[in-house]
C-alpha positions in Angstrom: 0.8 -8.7 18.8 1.6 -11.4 21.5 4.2 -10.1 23.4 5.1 -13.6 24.9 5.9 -14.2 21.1 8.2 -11.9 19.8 9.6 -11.9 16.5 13.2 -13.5 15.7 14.0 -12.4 12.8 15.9 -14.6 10.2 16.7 -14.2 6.4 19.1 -16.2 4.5 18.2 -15.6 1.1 16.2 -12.7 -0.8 13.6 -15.1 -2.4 13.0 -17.3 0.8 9.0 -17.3 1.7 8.1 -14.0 3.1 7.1 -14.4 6.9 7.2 -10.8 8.2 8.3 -7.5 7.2 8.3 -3.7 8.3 7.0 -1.4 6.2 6.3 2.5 6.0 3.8 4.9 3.9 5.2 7.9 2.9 3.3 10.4 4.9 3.4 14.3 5.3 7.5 14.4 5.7 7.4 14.1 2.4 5.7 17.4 1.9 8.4 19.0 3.1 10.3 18.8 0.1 10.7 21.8 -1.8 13.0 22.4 -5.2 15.3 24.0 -3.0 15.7 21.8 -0.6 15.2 18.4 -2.2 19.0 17.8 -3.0 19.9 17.7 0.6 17.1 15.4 1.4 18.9 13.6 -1.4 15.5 13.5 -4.2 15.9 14.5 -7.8 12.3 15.9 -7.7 9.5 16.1 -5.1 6.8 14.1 -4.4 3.1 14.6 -4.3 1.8 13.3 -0.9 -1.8 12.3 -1.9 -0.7 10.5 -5.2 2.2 8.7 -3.7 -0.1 7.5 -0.8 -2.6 6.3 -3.8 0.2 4.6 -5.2 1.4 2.7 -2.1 -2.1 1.7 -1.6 -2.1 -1.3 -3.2 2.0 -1.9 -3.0 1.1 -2.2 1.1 -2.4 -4.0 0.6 -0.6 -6.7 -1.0 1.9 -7.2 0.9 -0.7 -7.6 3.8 -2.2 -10.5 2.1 0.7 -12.5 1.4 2.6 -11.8 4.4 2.9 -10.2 8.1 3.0 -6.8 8.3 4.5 -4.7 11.2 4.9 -0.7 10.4 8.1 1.1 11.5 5.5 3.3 13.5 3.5 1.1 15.0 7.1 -0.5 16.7 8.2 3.4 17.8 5.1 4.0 19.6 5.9 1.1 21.4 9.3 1.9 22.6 8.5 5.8 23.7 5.7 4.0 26.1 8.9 3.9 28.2 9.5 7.1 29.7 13.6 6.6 30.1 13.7 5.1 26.5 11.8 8.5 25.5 13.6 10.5 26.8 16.8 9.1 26.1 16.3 8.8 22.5 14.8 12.5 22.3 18.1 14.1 24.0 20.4 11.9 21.7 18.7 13.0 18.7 18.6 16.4 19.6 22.2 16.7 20.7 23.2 14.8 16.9 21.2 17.6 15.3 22.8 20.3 17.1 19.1 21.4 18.6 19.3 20.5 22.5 16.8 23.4 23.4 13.8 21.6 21.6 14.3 18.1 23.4 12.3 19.3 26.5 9.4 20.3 24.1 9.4 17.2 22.2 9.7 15.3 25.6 5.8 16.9 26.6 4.6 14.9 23.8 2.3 12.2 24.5 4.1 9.1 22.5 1.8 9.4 19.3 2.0 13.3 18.7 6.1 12.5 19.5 6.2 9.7 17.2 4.7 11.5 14.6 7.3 14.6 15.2 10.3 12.0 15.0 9.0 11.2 11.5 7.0 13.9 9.6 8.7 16.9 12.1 7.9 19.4 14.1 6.1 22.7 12.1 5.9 26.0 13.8 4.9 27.9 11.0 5.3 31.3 12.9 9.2 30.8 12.0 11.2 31.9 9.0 12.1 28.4 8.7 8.6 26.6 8.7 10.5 23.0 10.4 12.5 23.6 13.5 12.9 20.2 13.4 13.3 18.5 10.2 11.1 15.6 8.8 12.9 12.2 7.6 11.3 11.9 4.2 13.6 8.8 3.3 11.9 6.7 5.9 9.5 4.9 3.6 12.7 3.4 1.4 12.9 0.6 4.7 15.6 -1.2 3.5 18.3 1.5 3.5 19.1 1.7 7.0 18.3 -1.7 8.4 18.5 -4.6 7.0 18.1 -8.3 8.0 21.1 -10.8 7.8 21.1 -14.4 9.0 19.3 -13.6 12.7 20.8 -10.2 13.2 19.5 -7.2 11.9 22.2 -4.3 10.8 22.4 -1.0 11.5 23.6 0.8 8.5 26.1 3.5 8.7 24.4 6.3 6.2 26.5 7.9 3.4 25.1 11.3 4.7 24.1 12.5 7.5 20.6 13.5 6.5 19.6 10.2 7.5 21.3 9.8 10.7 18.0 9.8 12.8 16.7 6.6 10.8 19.5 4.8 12.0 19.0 6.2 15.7 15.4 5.5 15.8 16.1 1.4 14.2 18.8 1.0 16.6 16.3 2.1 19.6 13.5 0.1 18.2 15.8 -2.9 17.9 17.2 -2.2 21.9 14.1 -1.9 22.9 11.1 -3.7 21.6 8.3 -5.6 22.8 8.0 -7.4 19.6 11.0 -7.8 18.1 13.6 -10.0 19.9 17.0 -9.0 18.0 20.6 -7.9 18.5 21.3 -4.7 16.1 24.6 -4.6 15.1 26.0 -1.7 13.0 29.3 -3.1 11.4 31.4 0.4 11.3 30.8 0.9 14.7 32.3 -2.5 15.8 34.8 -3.3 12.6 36.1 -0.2 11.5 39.4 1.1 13.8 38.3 4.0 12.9 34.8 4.7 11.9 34.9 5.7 8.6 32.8 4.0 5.9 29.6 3.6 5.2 26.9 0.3 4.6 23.6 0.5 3.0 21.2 -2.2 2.9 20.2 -1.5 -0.4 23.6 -2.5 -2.0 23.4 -6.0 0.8 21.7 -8.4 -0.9 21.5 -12.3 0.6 22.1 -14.3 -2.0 22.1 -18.0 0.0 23.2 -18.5 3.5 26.7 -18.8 2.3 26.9 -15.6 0.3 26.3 -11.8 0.4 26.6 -9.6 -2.0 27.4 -6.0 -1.7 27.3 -3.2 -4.1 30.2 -0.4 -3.7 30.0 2.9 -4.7 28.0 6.4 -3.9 26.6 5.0 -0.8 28.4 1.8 0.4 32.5 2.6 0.5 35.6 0.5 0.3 36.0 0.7 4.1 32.0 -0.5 4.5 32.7 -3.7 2.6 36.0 -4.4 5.0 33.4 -3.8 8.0 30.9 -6.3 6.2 34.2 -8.6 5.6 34.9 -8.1 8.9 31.5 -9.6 10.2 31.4 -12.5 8.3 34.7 -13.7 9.7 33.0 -13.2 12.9 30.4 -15.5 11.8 32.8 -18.6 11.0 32.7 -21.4 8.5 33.1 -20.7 4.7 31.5 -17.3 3.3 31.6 -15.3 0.4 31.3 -11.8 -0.3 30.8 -10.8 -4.2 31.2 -7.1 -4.6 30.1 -5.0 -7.4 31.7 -2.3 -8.5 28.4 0.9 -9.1 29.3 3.7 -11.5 29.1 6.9 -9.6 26.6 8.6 -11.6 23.6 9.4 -12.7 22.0 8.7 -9.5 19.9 5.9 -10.0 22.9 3.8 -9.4 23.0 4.6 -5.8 22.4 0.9 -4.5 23.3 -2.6 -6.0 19.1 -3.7 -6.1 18.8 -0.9 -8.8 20.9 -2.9 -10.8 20.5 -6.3 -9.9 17.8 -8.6 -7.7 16.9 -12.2 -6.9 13.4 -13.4 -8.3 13.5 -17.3 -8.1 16.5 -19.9 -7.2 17.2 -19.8 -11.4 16.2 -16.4 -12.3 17.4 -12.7 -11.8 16.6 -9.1 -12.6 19.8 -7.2 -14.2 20.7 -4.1 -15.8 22.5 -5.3 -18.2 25.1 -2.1 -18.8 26.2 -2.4 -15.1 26.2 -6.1 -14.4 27.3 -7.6 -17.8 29.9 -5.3 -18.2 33.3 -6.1 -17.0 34.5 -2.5 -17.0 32.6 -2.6 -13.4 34.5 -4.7 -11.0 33.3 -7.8 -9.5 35.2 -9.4 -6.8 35.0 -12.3 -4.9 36.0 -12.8 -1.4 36.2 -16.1 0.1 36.6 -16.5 4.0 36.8 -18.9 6.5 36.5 -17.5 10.1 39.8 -15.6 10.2 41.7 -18.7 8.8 42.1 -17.8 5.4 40.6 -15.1 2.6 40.8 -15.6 -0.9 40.3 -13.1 -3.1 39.5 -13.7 -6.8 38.8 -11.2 -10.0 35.2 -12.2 -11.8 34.5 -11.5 -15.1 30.6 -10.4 -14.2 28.0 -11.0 -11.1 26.3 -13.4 -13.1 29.4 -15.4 -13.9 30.5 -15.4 -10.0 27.4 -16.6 -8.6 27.5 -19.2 -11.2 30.8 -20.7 -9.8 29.5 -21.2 -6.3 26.6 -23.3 -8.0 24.1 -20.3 -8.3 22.7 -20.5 -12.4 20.7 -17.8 -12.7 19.2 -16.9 -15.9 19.8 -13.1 -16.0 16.3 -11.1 -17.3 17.1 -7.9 -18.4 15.9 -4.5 -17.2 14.0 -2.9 -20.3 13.9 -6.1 -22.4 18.1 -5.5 -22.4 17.2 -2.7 -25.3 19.3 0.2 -25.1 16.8 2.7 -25.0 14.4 1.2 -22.9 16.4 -0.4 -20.7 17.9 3.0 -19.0 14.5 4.8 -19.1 13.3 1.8 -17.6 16.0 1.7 -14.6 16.2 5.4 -13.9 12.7 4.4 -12.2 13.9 1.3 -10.6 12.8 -1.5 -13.5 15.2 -3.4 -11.5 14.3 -3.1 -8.2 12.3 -6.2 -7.8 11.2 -7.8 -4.0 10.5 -11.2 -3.9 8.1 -12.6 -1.4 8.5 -16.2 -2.5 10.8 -17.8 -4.8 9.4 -17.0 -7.9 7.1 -15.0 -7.0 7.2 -10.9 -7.1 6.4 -7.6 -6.6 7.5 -4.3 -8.9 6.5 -1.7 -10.9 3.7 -1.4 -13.5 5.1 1.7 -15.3 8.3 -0.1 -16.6 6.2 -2.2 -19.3 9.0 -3.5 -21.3 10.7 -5.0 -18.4 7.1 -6.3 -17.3 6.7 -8.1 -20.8 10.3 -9.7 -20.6 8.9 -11.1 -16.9 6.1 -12.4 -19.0 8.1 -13.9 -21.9 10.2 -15.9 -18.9 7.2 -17.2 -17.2 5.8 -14.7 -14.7 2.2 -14.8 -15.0 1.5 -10.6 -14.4 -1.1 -9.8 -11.8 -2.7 -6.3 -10.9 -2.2 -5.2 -7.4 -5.0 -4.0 -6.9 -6.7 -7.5 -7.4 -4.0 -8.9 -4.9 -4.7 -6.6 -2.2 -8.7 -7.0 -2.7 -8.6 -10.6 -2.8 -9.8 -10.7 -6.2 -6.9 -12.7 -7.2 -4.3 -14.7 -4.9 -0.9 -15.3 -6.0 -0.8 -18.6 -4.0 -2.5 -20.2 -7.5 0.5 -19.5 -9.8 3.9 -21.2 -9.6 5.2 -17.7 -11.1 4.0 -14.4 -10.9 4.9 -10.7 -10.7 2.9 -8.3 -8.4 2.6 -5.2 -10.9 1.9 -1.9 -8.9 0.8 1.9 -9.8 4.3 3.7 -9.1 4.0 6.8 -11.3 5.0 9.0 -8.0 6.6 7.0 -5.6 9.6 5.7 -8.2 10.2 9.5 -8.6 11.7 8.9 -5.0 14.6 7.0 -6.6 13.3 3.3 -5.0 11.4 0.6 -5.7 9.7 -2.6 -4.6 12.8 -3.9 -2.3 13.7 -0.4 -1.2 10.2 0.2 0.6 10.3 -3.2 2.5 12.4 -4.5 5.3 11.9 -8.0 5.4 12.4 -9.5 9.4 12.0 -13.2 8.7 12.0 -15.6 5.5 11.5 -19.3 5.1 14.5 -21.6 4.1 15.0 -22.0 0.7 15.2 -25.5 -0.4 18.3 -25.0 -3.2 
């Protein structure tokens, strides 16, 4: 990377052309998961390392031919290259998770060997407890604790603490890099008198430069959206913020994108229980600069959208049947990341909601021909990216929850 030509990042849409993103394979912090302790590392189930890292093979070889690739590591390494940013971040970690005597220890680490600890942990196996320092198996779902609006990237503010250090080490990568030329900005912190509430990116979704959208419920609260609210005013000119109201449970309604995602400038992915069902809130906010806010009562997403001048043609999660339409989400069938309008990448398990992509004009390509080069997806006008994800959607995430997209094209609407 030329250093004299950093990255400024810039996304004002979700289907805009993809011109960089950070990405993460799920290494050995997810090893660490056990049945006993997967609940507070907030997984259902655990994960197989080597068949999750076979999985993401293809997901990340893709994504290398259509786009620019940076990896979340890659970016710490650089920043512990500076002694003072090293050792800062080290103590501040250590001192948020209550274990100050191990931050000289991790401080001897030359900057790999201490990256790697941040991430996967630190074993010392002669211990009852086998981690003195715990892992951050989460890390590979990118989108959940950063996320890129207009040229700013936010910080979120986790609904747990478990994920605390992700937000630490993006907030230091952001401060500090080489590569990356950004202001972080983590909403609680500067909107919320008095820090309660929490933001995830996964319920933020761009919809045009004019409009976010923002899922509430396990993850993102009440008080998060006010923050969100909150920076938008900041922004000036006319905004809007849809909300969407997410049932509480089961938990593969954590995030707004596991209900609902952009794939072209006409067309959507939606589960159609959640988002077509007016028993689930939608909201509109309307703001301009601190002026005025209007706020108005929608009968669906969808519908919302559609008054600000977005059509979209809904395509349903499962084919919309009512069996395979919640088997089908409970391992993200909606969680779809475009790359270009029209053009995306998801799961090859959920079949049903792969033929309905089909039946709407997405031509269905393997992965594995994308990332060999067997097969570009620059030669179809529509397409969906179809990857192996028979272990990695049994971490609750998809396609949009492993990237973290730093810069899109404008999208001519």
């Amino acid at each position: 990377m030329d250093y004299f030509r950093r990255v400024k990042p810039c996304v004002e849409s979700e289907i805009g052309k993809l011109d960089y993103v950070i990405l993460h394979a799920p290494g050995k912090e997810i090893e660490h998961m056990t049945p006993e302790n997967a609940h507070k590392f907030l997984f259902s189930d655990i994960l197989n390392y080597r068949e999750a890292m076979e999985n993401y093979k293809d997901f990340e070889g893709s994504l290398r031919k259509i786009t620019n690739v940076l990896t979340f590591k890659d970016l710490l390494i650089d920043i512990l290259k500076d002694q003072e940013v090293r050792e800062s971040l080290v103590k501040s970690i250590c001192e948020r998770e209550n274990l100050p005597y191990i931050a000289e220890l991790l401080c001897s680490f030359d900057v790999e060997k201490l990256a790697t600890a941040l991430i996967e942990g630190y074993d010392n196996s002669s211990l009852k407890e086998r981690y003195i320092f715990h892992p951050i198996p989460n890390l590979f779902f990118m989108r959940d604790a950063a996320f890129t609006m207009y040229n700013n990237v936010i910080i979120s503010k986790m609904a747990t603490d478990v994920r605390d250090r992700e937000t630490m080490l993006w907030t230091a990568i952001f401060k500090h890099s080489r590569i990356i030329d950004v202001e972080g900005i983590n909403p609680i912190n500067r909107y919320s008198m008095n820090g309660i509430g929490s933001v995830e990116g996964g319920d933020v979704e761009i919809a045009r430069h004019d409009i976010i959208l923002s899922g509430c419920g396990s993850r993102t609260s009440k008080e998060g959206v006010n923050a969100l609210l909150e920076h938008l005013r900041s922004l000036g000119g006319v905004r809007h913020l849809i909300t969407q109201q997410l049932p509480f449970e089961p938990e593969s309604f954590i995030h707004l994108d596991m209900v609902f995602t952009f794939l072209d400038r006409d067309r959507c992915m939606a589960y159609k229980p959640v988002i077509m069902n007016d028993n689930f809130k939608t909201t509109h906010y309307e703001v301009n600069g601190y002026e005025y806010t209007r706020i108005t009562e929608e009968n669906n997403l969808v519908e919302a959208l559609g008054k600000l001048g977005m059509n979209l043609e809904p395509i349903f999660c499962g084919g919309g049947d009512d069996y395979f339409g919640p088997r089908e989400q409970w391992h993200s069938g909606a969680n779809f990341f475009a790359f270009a309008p029209g053009k995306v990448l998801g799961y090859a398990r959920n079949y049903n909601t792969i033929e309905a992509l089909n039946q709407n004009g997405f031509e269905v390509l393997k992965a594995a021909d994308v990332a060999s080069g067997k097969v570009s997806v620059d030669d179809y006008k529509r397409c969906v990216v179809a990857f192996e994800g028979n272990e990695l959607s049994r971490g609750g995430g998809g396609a949009r929850c492993m990237t973290m997209p730093l810069k899109r094209q404008p999208v001519e609407w």
